[in-house]
C-alpha positions in Angstrom: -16.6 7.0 -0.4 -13.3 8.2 -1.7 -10.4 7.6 1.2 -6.6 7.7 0.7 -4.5 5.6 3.4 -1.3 7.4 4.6 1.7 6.8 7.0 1.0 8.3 10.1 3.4 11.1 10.3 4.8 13.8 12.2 2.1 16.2 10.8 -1.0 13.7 11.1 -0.1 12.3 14.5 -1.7 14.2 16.8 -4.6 14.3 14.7 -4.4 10.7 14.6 -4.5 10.5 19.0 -7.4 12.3 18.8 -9.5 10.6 17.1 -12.6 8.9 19.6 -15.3 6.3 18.9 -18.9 6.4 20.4 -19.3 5.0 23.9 -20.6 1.8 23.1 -18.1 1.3 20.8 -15.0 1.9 23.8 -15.1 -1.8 24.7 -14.2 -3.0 21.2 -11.3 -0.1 20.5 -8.0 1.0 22.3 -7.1 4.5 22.0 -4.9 5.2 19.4 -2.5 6.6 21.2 -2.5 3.1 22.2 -1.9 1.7 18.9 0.6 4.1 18.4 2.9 3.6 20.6 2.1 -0.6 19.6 3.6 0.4 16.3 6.7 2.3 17.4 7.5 0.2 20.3 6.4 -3.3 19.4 8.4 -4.3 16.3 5.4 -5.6 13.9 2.0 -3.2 13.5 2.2 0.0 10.6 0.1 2.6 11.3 -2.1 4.1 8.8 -3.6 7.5 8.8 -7.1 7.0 7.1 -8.0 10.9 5.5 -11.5 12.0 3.4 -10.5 15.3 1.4 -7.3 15.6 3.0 -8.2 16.0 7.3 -7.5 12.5 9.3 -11.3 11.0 9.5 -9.9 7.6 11.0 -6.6 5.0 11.8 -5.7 1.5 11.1 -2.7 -1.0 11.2 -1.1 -3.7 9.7 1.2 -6.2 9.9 3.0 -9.5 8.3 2.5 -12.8 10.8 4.9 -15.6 10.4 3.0 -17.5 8.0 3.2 -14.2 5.5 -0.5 -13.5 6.2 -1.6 -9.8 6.3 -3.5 -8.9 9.1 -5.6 -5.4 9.0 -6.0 -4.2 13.1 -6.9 -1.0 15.1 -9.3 0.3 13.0 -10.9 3.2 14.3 -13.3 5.7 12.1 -14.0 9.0 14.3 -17.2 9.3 15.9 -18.2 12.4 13.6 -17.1 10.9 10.6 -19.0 7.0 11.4 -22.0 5.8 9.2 -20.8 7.7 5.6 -18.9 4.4 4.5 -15.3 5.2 5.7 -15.2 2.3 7.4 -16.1 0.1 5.0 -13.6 1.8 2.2 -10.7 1.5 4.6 -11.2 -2.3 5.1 -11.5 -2.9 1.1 -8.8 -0.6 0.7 -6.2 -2.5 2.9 -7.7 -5.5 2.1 -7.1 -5.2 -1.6 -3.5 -3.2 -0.6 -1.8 -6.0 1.6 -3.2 -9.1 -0.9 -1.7 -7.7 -3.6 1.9 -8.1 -2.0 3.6 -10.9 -3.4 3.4 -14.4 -1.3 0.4 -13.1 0.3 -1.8 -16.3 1.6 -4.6 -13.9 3.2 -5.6 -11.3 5.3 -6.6 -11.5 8.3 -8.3 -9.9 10.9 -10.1 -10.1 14.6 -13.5 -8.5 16.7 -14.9 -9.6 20.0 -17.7 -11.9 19.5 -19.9 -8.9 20.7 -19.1 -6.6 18.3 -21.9 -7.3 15.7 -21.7 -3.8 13.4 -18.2 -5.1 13.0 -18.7 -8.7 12.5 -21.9 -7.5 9.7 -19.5 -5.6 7.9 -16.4 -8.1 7.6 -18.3 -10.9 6.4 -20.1 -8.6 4.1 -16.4 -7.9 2.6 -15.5 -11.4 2.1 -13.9 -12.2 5.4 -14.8 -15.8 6.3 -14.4 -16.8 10.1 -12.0 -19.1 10.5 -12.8 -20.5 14.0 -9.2 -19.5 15.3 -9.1 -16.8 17.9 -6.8 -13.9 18.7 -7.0 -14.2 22.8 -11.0 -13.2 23.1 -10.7 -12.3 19.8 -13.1 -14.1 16.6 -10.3 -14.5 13.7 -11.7 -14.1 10.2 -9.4 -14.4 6.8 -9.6 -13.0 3.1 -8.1 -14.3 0.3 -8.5 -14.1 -3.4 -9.1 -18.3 -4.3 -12.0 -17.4 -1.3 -13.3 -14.4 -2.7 -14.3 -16.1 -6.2 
């Protein structure tokens, strides 16, 4: 699955908001108006605009903790768009993206403990779990000495 990563812009924004996840899937995501407003109000996500062939098909975020670690967050794929792999290209693509900044120690990022498709598909990209937790939150971290 070929997907480009953009900024979120004044052109893609509203496309962006209006992206929405299955039902079963609300308890696991914000909406991303949500995240958005996270981004321009609270000083430490990036928000990403996640396109296939040009239209907004998804979102996610990043950000630089203390310790230099990368974390990937907000992802959200739209409902329509779910099961063709977009998911899974975003997360290597950000993945790959963020540990190639210098002084990168990992990435990192978090899912409920219920969130199973999600959990599957992080460990399946290399994302160990660390035991540390984001609030309710399972923390699991990338880097390239792990990924050998």
């Amino acid at each position: 699955m070929q997907i480009d990563l953009e900024p979120v812009t004044a052109d893609n924004w509203r496309a962006c908001a209006a992206l929405t996840v299955r039902p079963e899937q609300r308890e696991f995501v914000s909406d991303v108006a949500y995240y958005l407003c996270l981004c321009h109000y609270g000083g430490l996500w990036h928000p990403l605009a996640v396109t296939v062939g040009g239209q907004v098909a998804g979102f996610c975020m990043w950000a630089v903790d203390d310790d230099r670690s990368r974390w990937i967050g907000g992802i959200v794929v739209d409902r329509s768009r779910q099961r063709q792999g977009i998911g899974r290209a975003l997360v290597l693509a950000l993945r790959d993206r963020l540990a190639a900044e210098p002084g990168t120690p990992n990435v990192a990022l978090s899912y409920s403990p219920l969130n199973a498709a999600a959990r599957a598909l992080y460990l399946s990209l290399g994302f160990a779990e660390t035991g540390e937790t984001e609030g309710d939150e399972v923390v699991a971290r990338w880097s390239v000495s792990h990924a050998a």
